[in-house]
C-alpha positions as CSV (number, residue, x, y, z in Angstrom):
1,X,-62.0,20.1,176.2
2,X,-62.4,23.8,176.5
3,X,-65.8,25.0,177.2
4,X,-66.3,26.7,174.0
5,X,-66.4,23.6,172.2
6,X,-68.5,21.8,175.0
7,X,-71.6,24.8,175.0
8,X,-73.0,24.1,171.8
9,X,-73.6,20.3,171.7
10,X,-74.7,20.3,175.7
11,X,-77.5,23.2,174.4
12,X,-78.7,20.8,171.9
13,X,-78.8,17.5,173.9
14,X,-80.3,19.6,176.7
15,X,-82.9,21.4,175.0
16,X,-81.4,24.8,176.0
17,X,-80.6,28.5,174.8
18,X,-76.9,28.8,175.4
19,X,-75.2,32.6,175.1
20,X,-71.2,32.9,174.8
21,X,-70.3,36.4,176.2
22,X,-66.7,36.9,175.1
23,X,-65.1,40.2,175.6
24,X,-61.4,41.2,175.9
25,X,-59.8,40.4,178.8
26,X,-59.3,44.2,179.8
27,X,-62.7,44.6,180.2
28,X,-63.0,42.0,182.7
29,X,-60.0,42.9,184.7
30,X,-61.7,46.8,184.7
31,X,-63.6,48.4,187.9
32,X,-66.7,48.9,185.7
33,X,-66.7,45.4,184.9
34,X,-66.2,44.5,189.0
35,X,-69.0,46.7,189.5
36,X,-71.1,44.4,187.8
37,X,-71.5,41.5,190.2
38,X,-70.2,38.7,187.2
39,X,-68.0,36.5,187.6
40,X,-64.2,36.6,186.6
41,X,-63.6,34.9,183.2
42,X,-63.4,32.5,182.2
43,X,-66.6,31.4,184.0
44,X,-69.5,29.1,183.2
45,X,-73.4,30.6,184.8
46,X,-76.8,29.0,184.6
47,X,-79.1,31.3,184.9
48,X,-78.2,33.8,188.0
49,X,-75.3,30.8,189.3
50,X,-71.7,30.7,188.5
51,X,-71.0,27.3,188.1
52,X,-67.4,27.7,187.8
53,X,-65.1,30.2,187.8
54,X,-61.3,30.2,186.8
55,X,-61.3,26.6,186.3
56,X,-62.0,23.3,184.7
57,X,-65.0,21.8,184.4
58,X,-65.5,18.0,182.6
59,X,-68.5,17.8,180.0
60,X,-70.2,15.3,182.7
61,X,-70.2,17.9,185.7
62,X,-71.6,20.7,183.5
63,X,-74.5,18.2,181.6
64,X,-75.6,17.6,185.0
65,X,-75.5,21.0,186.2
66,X,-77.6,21.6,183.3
67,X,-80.0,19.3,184.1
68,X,-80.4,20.0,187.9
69,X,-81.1,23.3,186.9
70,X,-83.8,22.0,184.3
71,X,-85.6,19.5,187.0
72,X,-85.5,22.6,189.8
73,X,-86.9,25.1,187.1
74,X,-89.6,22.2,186.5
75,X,-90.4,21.3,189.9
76,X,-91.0,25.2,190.6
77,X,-93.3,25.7,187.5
């Protein structure tokens, strides 16, 4: 399943915002874009983290990446 159709249901069943930055893929192969610090497309971040980055990720991996993040964000509040 490609991640665009994964982002929407895991915000709701996680209780999260969830942003899809999509830009044309000559941006992201530009030096302005490298300057950046982000990750090359496609790529999956939580918060500050890239997750993955050129590659697959199942539904399962990226629910519980989700939710580590929630429990750490909860444990630090």
């Amino acid at each position: 399943m490609h991640f665009r159709e994964m982002i929407p249901g895991l915000g709701e069943r996680c209780g999260v915002e969830v942003e899809v930055v999509s830009r044309p893929r000559e941006e992201y192969a530009s030096e302005q874009y490298s300057t950046l610090g982000l990750p090359k497309a496609p790529a999956i971040m939580i918060g500050e983290e890239v997750v993955v980055e050129k590659s697959d990720i199942s539904m399962d991996a990226l629910e519980s990446a989700i939710q580590e993040k929630l429990r750490a964000a909860a444990r630090a509040s």
